[in-house]
N, C-alpha and C positions, 0 to 999 in steps of 0.2 A: 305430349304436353308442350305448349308453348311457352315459350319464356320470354318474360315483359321487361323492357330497360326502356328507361326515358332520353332515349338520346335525338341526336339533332341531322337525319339524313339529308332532310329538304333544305335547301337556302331560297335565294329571290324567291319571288312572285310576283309578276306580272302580268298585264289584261292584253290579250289579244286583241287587235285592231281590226275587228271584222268585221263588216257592214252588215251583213244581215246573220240571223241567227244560224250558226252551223248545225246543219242535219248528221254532217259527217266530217270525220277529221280523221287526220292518219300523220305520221310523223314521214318527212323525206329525208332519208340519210341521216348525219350530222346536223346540219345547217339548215333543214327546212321542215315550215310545217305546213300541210294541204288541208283546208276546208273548203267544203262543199256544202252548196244552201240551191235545193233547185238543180237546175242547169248550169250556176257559174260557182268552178273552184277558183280559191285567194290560194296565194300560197306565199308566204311568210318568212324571212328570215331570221333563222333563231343561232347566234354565234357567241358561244360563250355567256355569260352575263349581259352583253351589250342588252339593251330594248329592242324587243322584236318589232322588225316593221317590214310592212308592205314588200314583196317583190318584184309579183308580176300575178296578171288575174286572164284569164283566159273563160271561154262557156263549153258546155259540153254539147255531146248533140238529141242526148238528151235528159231528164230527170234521175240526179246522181243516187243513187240505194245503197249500193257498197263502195267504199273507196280501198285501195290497197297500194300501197308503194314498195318496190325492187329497189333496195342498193346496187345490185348488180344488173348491170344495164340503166339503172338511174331512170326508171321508167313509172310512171303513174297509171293505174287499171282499176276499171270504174263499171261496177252495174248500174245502167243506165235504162230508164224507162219511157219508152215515147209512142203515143198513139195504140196504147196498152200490147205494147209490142216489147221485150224485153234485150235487148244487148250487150257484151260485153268488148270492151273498148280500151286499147292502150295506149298512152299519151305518152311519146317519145322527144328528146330534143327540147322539151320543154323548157330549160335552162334560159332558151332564145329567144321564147318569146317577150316582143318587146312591148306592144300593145294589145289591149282585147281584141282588136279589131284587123290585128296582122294576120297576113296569109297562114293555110294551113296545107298540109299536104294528108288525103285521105286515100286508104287502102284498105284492102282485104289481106288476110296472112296468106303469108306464099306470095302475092303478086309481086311482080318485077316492078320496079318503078323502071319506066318507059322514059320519063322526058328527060332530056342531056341533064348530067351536072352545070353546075352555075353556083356563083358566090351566092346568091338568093334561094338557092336552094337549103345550104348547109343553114341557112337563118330562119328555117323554116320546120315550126313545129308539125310531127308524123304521128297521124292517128290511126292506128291500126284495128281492123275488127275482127272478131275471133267465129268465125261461122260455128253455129250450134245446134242440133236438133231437138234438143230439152233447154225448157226453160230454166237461165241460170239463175241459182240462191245464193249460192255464196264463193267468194275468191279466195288465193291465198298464193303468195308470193316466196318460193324459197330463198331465203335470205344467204345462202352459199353461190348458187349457181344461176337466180335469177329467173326460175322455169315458172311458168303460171298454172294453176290447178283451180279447176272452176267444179264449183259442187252444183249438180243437177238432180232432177229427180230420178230417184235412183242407179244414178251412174256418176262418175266424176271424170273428168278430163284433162288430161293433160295437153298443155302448150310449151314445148322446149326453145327456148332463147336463141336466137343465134341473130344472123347478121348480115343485110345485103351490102357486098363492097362495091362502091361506086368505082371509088380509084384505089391508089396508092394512098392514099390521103385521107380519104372520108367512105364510109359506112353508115349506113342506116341500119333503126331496132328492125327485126322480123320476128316471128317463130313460126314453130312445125306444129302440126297438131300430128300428136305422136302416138297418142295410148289413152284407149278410154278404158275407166274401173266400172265394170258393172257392180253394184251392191243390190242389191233384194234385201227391202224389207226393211232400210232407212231411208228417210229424207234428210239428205245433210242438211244442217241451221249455218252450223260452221264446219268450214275445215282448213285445216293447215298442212303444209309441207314444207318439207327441210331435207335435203340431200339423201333423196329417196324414200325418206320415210313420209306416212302418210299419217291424216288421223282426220276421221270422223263423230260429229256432233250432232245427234237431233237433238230433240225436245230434254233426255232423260238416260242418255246411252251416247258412249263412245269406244268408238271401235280404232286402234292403231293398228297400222302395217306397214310390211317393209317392202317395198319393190327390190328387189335383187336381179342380177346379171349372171349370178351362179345357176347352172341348169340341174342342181342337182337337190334343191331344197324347194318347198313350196307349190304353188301351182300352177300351171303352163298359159302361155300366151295363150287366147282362142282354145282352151281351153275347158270346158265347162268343169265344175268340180263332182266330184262323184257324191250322188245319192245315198245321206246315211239316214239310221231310223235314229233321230233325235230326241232324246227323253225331254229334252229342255221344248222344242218344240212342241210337240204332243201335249205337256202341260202346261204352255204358256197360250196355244194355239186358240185363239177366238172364233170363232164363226159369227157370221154377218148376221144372223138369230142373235147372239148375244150382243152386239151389236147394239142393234136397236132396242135393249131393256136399260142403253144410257138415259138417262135424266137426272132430273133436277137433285132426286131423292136417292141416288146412289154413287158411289164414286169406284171407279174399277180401278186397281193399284196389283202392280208385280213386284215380286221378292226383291229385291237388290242382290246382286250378284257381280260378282268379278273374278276373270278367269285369263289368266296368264300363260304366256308361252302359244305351244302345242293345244291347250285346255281352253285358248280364244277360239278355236275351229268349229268348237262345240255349242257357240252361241245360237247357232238358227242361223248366221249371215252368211247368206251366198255370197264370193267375190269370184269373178274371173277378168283375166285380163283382154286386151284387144286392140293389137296392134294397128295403127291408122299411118303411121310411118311412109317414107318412100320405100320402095322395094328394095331397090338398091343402094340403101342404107343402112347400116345397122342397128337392128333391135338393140333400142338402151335398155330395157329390162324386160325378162325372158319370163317372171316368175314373182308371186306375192305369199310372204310368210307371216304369216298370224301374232300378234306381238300382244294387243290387250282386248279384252272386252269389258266395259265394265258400265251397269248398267243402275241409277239409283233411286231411289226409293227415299220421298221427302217425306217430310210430319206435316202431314193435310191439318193437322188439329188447328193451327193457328195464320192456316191465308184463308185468302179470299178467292184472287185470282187466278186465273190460272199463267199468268205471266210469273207472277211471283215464283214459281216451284219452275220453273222450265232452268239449265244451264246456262249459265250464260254467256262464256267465250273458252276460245279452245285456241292453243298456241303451241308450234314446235320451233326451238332455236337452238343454233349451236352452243353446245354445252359452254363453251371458253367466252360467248359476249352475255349471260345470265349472270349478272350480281344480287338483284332484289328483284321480289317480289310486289306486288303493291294492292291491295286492295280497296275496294270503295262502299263505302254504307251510304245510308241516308244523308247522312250531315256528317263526314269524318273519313279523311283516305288512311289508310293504315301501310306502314312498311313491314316487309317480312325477308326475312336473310332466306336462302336457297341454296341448295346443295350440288348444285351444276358443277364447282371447281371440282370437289369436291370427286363426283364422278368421272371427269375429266382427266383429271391430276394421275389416278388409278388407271384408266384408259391407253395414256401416252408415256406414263414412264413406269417398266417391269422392277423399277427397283421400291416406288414406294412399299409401304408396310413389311419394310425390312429393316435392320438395324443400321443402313445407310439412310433410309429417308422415311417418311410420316407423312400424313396429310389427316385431317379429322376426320370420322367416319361420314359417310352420306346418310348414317339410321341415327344421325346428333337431333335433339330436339329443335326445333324451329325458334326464331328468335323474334320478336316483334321489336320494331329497334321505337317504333313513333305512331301516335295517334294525331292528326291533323284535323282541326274541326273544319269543313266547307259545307254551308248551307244548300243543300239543293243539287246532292252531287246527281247527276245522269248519266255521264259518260266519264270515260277515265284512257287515255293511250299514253303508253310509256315508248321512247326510245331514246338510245345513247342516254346521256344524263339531264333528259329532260320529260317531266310526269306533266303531260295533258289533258285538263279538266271542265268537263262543262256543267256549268250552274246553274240552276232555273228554279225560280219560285213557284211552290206548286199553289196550285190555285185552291181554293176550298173545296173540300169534297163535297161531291154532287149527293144527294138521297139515292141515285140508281147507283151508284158507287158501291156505297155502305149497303143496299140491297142483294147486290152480287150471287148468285150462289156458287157453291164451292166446287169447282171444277179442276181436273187433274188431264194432263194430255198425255193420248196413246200413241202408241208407235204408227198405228196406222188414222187414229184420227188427229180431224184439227183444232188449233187452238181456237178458242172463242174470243171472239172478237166482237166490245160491247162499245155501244153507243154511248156517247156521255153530250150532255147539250151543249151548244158553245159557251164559251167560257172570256172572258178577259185576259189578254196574251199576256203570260206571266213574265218578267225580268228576266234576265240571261246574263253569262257570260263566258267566255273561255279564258282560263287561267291557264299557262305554263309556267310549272315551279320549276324551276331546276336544284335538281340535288348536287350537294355538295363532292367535293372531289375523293377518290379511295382513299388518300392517306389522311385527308382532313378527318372523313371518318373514323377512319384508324385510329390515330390519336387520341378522339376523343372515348372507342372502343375503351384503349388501356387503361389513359386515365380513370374512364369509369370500373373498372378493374380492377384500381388500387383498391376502393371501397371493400373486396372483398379478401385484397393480400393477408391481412393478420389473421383474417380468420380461417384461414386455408379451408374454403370449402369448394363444393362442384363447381358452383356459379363461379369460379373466378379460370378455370377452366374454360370453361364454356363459352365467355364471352373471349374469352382472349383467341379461342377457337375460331370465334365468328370472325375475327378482326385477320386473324393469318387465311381467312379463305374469301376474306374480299380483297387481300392484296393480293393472293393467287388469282383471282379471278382475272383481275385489273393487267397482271402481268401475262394471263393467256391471251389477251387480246392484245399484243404491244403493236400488233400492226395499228392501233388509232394513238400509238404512246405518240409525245416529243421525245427528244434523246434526254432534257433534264428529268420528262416526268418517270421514263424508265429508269432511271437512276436512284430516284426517290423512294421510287415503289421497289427495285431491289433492297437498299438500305433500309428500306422497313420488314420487305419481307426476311431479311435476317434478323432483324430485329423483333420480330415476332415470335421468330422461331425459337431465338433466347429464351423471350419471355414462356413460353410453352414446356424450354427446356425446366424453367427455375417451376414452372408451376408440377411437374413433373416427378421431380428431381427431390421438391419438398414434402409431397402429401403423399398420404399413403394409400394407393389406389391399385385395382388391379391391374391399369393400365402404367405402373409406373418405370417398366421400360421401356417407354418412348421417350423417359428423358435421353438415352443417347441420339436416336435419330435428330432428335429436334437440337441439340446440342451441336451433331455435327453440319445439320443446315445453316448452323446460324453463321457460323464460321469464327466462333469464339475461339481461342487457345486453353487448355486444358487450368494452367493458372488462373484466363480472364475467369473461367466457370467457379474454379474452387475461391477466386476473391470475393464472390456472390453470396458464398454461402457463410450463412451465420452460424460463428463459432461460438458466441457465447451459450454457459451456462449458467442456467439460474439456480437449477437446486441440485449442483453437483455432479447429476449422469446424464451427459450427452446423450441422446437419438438422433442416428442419424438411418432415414429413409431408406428405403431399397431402392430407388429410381436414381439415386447422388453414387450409391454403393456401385450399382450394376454400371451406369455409367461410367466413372473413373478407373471400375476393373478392363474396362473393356479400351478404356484409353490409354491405358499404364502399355497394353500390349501393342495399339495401334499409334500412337501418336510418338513414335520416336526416334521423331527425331527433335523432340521438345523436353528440354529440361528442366523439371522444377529447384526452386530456390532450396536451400537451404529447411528455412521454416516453414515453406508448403507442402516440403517432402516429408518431413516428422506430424503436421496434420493430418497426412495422410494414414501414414504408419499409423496412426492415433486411431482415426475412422474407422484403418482394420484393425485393428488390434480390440475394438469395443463391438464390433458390427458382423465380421467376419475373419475371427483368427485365425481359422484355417487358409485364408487367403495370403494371410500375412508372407509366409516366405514368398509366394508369387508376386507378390508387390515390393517387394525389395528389390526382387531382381529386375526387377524393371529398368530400361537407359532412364525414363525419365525420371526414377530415385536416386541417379545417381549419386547428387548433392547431398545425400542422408547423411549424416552425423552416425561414423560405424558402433560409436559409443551407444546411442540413439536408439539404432535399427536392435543391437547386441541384448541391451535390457527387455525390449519387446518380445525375443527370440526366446530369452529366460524366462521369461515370464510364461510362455508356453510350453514348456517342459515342466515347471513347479506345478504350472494347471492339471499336468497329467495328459497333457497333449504332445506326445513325440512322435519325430519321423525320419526315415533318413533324411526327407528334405530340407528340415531344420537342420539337422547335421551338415549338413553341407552348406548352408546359409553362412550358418556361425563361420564354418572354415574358410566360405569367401569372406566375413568381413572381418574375421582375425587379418587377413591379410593386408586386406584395407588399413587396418588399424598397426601393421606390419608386426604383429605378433607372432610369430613362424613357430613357435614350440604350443601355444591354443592350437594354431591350425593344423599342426601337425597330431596332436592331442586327438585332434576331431575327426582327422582320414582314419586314425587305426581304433576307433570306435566300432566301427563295422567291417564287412567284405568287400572285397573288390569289385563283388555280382551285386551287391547290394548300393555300392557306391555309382556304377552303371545307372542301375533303376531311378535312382537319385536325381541323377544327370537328366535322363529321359522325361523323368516328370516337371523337369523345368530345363528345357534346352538354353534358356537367358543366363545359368552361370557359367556359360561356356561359351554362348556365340550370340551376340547381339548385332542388329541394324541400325545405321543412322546416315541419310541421307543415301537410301537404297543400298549403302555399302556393308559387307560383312563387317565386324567389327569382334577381334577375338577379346574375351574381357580378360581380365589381369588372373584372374583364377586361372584361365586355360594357357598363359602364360607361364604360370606356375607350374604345372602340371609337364607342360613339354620338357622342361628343364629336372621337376622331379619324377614324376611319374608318367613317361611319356606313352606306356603302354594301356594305364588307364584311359587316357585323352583318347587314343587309338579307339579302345573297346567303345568308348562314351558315345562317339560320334557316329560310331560305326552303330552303335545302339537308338541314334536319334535319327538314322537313316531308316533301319530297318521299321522304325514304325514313324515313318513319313513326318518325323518331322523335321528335316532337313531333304535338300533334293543331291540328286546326285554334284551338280556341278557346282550348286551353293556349299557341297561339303571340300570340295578340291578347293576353292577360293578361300576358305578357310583356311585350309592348313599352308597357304600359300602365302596370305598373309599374316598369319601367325611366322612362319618363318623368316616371313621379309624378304621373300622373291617375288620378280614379277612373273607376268603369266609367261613365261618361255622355259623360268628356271623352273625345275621339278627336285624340292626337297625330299630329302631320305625318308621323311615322316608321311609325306604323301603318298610316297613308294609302299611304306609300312599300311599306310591307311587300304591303297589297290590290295595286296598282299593278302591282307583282313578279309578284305569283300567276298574274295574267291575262297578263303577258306569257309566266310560264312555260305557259303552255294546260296549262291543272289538268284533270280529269274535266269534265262537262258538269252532274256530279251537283252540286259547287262553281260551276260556272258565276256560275249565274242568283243562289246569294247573296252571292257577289262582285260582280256587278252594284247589287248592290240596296246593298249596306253603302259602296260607292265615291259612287254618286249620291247616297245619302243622304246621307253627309257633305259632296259637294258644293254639295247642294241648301242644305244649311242654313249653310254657311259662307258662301253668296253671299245667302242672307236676309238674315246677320247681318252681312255685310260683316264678314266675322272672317277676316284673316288667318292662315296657316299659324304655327303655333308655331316652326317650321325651314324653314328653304329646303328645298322638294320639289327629290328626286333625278333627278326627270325632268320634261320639260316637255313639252307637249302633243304637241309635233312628237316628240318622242322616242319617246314611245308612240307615236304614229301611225306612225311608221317602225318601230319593233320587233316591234308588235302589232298583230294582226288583229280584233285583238276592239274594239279603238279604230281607227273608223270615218275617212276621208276627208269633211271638212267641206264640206260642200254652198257651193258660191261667194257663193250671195245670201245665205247666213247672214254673209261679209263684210260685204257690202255694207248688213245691218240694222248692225250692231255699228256700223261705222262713222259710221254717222247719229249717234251720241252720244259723243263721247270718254269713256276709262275713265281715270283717271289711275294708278287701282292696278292695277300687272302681276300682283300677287297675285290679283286678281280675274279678269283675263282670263284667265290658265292656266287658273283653278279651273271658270269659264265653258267656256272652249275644252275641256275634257278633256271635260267634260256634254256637250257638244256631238258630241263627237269619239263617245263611248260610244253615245249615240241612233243615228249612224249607221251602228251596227255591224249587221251581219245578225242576230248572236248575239242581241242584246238584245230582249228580251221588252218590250215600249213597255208594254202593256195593263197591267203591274204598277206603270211609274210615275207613272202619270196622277194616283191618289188621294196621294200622296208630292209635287203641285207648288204646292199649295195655298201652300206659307209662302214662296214666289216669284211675289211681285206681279207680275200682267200689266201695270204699269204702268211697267216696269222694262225696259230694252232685252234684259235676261239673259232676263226672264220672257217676253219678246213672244217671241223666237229658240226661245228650247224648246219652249214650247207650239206654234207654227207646225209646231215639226222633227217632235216628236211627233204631231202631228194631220196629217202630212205621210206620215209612217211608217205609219199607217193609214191612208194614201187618202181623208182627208177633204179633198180640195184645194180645192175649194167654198168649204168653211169659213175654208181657210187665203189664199183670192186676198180674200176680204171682209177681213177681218183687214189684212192688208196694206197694200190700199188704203186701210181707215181709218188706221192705227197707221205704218205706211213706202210709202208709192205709191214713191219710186225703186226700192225693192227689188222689185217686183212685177215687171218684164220678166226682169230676172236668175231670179228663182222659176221665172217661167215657160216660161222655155230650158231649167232646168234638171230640172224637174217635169213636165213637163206636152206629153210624148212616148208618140209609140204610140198606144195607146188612150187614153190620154188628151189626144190632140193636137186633140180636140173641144172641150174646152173653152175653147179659144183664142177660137173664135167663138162658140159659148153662152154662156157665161158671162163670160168677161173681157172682151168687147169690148163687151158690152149693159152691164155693169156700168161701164164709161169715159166709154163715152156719156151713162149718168144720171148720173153726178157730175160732167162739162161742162156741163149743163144746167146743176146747182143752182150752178155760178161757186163762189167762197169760194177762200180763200190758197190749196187746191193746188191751183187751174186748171190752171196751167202745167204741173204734174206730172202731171196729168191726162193733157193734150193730149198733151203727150212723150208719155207711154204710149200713148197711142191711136196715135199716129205708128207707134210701133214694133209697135204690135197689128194694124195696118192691114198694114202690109207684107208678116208675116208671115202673116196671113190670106190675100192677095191671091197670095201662093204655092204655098199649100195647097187651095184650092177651085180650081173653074170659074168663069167669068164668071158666068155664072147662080147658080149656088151664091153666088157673094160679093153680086151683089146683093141676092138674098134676105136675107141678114145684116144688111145696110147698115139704119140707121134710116130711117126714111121721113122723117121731117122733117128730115135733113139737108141741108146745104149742097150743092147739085152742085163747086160751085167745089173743094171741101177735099178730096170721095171722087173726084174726075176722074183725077188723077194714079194713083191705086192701082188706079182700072180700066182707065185705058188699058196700064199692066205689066200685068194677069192677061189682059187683052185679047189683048197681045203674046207673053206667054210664049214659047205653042205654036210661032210664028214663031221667036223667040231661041232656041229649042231646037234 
């Protein structure tokens, strides 16, 4: 359906200054317009509003048919007719010429221009001729890249643009003839092209296609297309016998049909391609894919002619310079809005029809913005913002006119073509209107608009619709902007998008969450929106829309770092509290309620629990804004209402009473402030609970608690210690594993360097995680038993110790990473001797670790090696550790004694694990008989005692 608004696109109008009547006209670029009468084109200067006049007039060489102008390469192209010989011709440099009767320079495409450059050269208009071996019908000029495309019978051709360089300096127009389209079974009327795409026009049918350079879709250069059994053909198919049963007294007519995609192949049209290129050049397109067919089928009931029922023009243009359409009747041009941005907009940015962006659909209904009455329209060209019209008074119809009989043209026949007697040369003239500027229309779009604000209906959409995609359109072209007019046409295009928002935001439509999009295009502030909206009531119960609702909840989360006032923040409250109470706690917690009145927010809150709507979430509401209101015996009232696990969950379905953003920064709120101080192990579980279901990330949870403590990022408070601690009891991924290993020993490592106590009593104690968690290892016994050897007097020190401890022993833990991390823990230190052993212990260095021992602790060394030094490694009992007791008995010195013991207890255990033979072999040779007697006479006996 179309929809009819009386608005004002067109502005001037004024008469073309042409001398004789124009056969043909065409617009050049911006600034120019080309008529053609005969052999001589005028060509005109059209700038702005000024009065178009005269530029420059040159002749062809011969009788002009089609005319076509190229913005790119600024070239004019002309089917011309001479000595009923047909050619096609391109008028280059033309800018220069100065008189009809100046020099011209004529060529063939491809030829080299041969005579030397010269200042009279560059002043001299280049007419180029396009060699053909089909007579040409129709031109078409791609408006991107400037290539020419000539429709012949049954083939079309391609001319590619390029360029001969003379010097440094100056270049002449050329082209290549690169690629002809064979079609079967159309006579182009028209055709167009546009940055590969094609599109064909007979009498009644039009075929589009895409030229592609992908080799993997479509159909091949030189190519033919393969032979199917076509039903469409078979029953559309005529024979030369039916044929000739045309006359006067019958009319032959085919179905209308239209078939898209893949289902264009199936129309009966053969295409194939055929390269005409240099060899040693590159094929610009390898392949053609079938885009439309679509063929119609008019109401004979009411012509005459057969002109009257034939298509009439056919056009392809970049989506981004399409703003209106225009149409032409008898006596009346009509404007029509077009959906170009529309699919454009969709095209170049992945974010519209998202809750970031909007643009109006391309299936909106059509808009007819004006009806302009001109008597005797004929022709109609539109370019940039100016509509070209030609007028002619039609003479009295003749009797063989009115006689006519009723004819329809076929695909394969021609049109009829009827005698009329000469007549009296009717009036003429060529108008160019120029239409008015994007945003003058704009303007007057909204204001027409208002007409329909109070009554909130479709229509006030709709147009406001048309208005934000002729300013998108205006702004996908900005390569033809000034810098003011892009300026303008920004500032309206946010101003549209307001407008789009409030229309949105107000009526109740299915489409009414696009009020955020268009809201946040506009670049309003969450205030500027809610001061739009009318609060009054009239008969007592507010409504307020879904599109206002879904909007403002979606802003409450993202916009904050904006704060509403005071009494914007309690309208709000209000809004939810009437529209959407279950929303209601999530919008208090919002930063940008902050400003709420806790008395305010508190009634709302009660008010939903009397309703018979509770939660914990409310519960926890009230107890952040007891606090707000510094009532600490309600808030405390309201934690021991429920459980600890319940107060979690709490937490989790709104992470904002806990941890807020403003201006990218965490921001801990006053509740979670509260919480460190009272409940520090709740905050713990909370966050650690808004981790585990993503909603918090790992490093935004350590900045947290970082700044909650009031360190910067180097210091590592005790709470964060507690928070790692948590992770690993919660057994996180394995992907988190190993840098929670590495960030807990690190800070233990360096707290036991620095003998720095914890800034808080840690939440858990060594044995707690050892019991909770797996990932905190069972402390090996002789690690007692070194510690021991030295009183610690700080307990802070032995947790910090024991957890290091506890972590090494884990299976989990990857040793080899903290070996280079143990350096700023003196091995001189009973902490440092224990880890290093544990670690060197953990990799199988036990060699290392019984030396170590026996220098640094000998009591500890039997413990070690009860507890180490099994299995496969129960060899080192006699290799190693008992040759190594024996030489430091030798050298005597203060730990003789410790010595001996060991050896006692090394002996026994030896003496139980070998044979006789075997244990003496071990025994030193310069030993005492007296001392080793006793331990051979047991391995002696054993076998017996068994």
């Amino acid at each position: 359906m179309v929809q009819l608004y009386n608005l004002h696109p067109f502005g001037s109008q004024q008469v073309v200054p042409c001398k004789l009547e124009p056969e043909r006209f065409c617009g050049g670029g911006s600034d120019v317009l080309f008529a053609a009468a005969g052999c001589k084109v005028e060509a005109f200067a059209v700038v702005g509003q000024e009065l178009c006049q005269p530029r420059c007039a040159f002749s062809t060489l011969g009788k002009v048919l089609r005319l076509a102008y190229s913005e790119a390469g600024d070239y004019l192209v002309a089917i011309e007719e001479k000595n009923k010989a047909t050619f096609v011709r391109a008028y280059g440099n033309w800018r220069s010429k100065r008189t009809e009767n100046s020099r011209v320079c004529i060529r063939m495409v491809g030829h080299t221009v041969d005579s030397p450059f010269s200042e009279t050269f560059r002043d001299q208009m280049s007419i180029v001729e396009m060699p053909l071996s089909e007579v040409p019908l129709c031109i078409s000029c791609c408006p991107v890249k400037g290539d020419l495309l000539v429709g012949c019978t049954n083939q079309l051709v391609l001319f590619s643009l390029k360029y001969q360089v003379i010097n440094e300096e100056f270049s002449v127009l050329d082209f290549e003839h690169s690629l002809i389209i064979h079609i079967d079974s159309i006579n182009p009327v028209e055709v167009s092209f546009c940055a590969g795409y094609v599109a064909v026009m007979s009498d009644l049918e039009v075929l589009v296609l895409k030229l592609e350079s992908d080799p993997k879709n479509g159909e091949s250069v030189n190519q033919y297309p393969r032979k199917t059994n076509n039903p469409m053909k078979q029953t559309e198919g005529t024979s030369n016998e039916t044929l000739h049963l045309e006359s006067d007294d019958f009319v032959f007519c085919q179905k209308p049909i239209e078939l898209l995609g893949e289902k264009s192949e199936q129309s009966g049209v053969s295409v194939r391609l055929e390269s005409t290129g240099l060899a040693e050049e590159k094929i610009k397109y390898f392949h053609v894919q079938h885009l439309l067919y679509k063929r119609f089928a008019p109401d004979i009931s009411s012509y005459v002619l057969s002109d009257d029922i034939k298509l009439h023009s056919l056009q392809l243009l970049p989506i981004y310079q399409t703003r209106a359409s225009f149409l032409f009747l008898s006596n009346s041009l009509q404007c029509f809005t077009v959906r170009c941005s529309a699919a454009a907009a969709r095209e170049e940015d992945p974010y519209v029809d998202t809750t970031m962006k909007a643009c109006p659909p391309v299936s909106m209904d059509v808009c007819a913005l004006r009806i302009q009455l001109f008597i005797g329209l004929k022709a109609i060209c539109h370019f940039k913002n100016h509509v070209i019209l030609l007028t002619k008074a039609d003479p009295e119809a003749s009797p063989e006119r009115r006689k006519s009989p009723k004819r329809l043209p076929s695909r394969k026949g021609t049109s009829v073509k009827l005698k009329t007697p000469p007549v009296a040369e009717a009036g003429w003239n060529l108008y160019i209107v120029n239409t008015i500027s994007p945003v003058q229309l704009y303007r007057e779009m909204v204001d027409y608009s208002n007409t329909y604000k109070n009554t909130k209906t479709q229509s006030c959409i709709h147009l406001l619709s048309e208005a934000h995609l002729l300013v998108r359109a205006a702004l996908m072209d900005a390569s033809q902007l000034e810098p003011g007019e892009k300026t303008e046409l920004l500032e309206a295009f946010k101003e549209s998008c307001g407008h789009l928002g409030d229309c949105y935001s107000r009526l109740d439509t299915q489409h009414s969450h696009l009020a955020l999009p268009y809201y946040k295009m506009s670049g309003l502030s969450m205030a500027e929106v809610l001061a739009r909206v009318d609060w009054s009531v009239e008969d007592g119960s507010q409504k307020y829309e879904r599109g206002l609702i879904f909007y403002i909840s979606h802003s409450l989360y993202e916009n904050l770092d904006e704060e509403l006032s005071e009494e914007l923040a309690a309208k709000v409250a209000q809004m939810f509290h009437v529209a959407e109470p279950k929303q209601l706690p999530h919008v208090l917690c919002s930063p940008s309620m902050k400003n709420i009145n806790p008395l305010t927010a508190m009634s709302y809150l009660r008010k939903l629990d009397t309703s018979g709507f509770s939660s914990i979430l409310v519960t926890l509401t009230k107890a952040s804004m007891a606090l707000k209101m510094g009532d600490l015996d309600m808030h405390r009232n309201e934690m021991k209402s429920d459980s600890e696990m319940k107060l979690v969950c709490g937490f989790i379905l709104e992470p904002q009473l806990l941890i807020q953003h403003r201006k990218g920064q965490i921001v801990p709120t006053e509740f979670a402030f509260h919480l460190k101080e009272a409940q520090p192990g709740l905050l713990v579980a909370s966050v650690l609970g808004l981790q585990k279901n993503n909603k918090i990330g790992i490093e935004e949870a350590d900045s947290f608690f970082k700044v909650l403590c009031g360190k910067d990022e180097d210091t590592i408070p005790q709470l964060l210690v507690d928070f790692w601690e948590a992770q690993l009891v919660a057994c996180l991924p394995d992907v988190v594993l190993q840098e929670l290993f590495f960030k807990l020993t690190s800070q233990y490592i360096w707290r036991l360097s620095k003998r720095q106590p914890p800034d808080t009593i840690p939440l858990r104690t060594a044995e707690d995680l050892i019991n909770a968690c797996s990932h905190y290892g069972l402390i090996s016994p002789w690690v007692n038993v070194l510690i021991s050897s030295n009183s610690l007097a700080d307990q802070n020190y032995t947790e910090d110790l024991s957890k290091l401890q506890s972590l090494i022993c884990s299976p989990s833990f990857d040793i080899a990473s903290i070996i280079p991390f143990l350096e700023p823990l003196s091995e001189d230190t009973v902490a440092g001797l224990s880890i290093r052993v544990l670690c060197h212990t953990r990799l199988k260095e036990y060699e290392q670790c019984i030396d170590t021992l026996l220098e640094r602790c000998p009591e500890a060394i039997i413990p070690y090696a009860n507890y180490e030094l099994k299995e496969e490694n129960r060899t080192l009992w006699w290799k190693k550790l008992l040759p190594e007791l024996c030489q430091r008995i030798k050298c005597g010195g203060e730990k003789y004694h410790l010595y001996l013991s060991s050896l006692k207890e090394t002996l026994s255990t030896v003496a139980v694990e070998l044979e006789l033979r075997d244990f003496l072999n071990v025994l030193p040779e310069d030993g005492t008989v007296a001392f080793f007697l006793p331990y051979l006479l047991y391995c002696s006996r054993k076998k017996s005692l068994t």
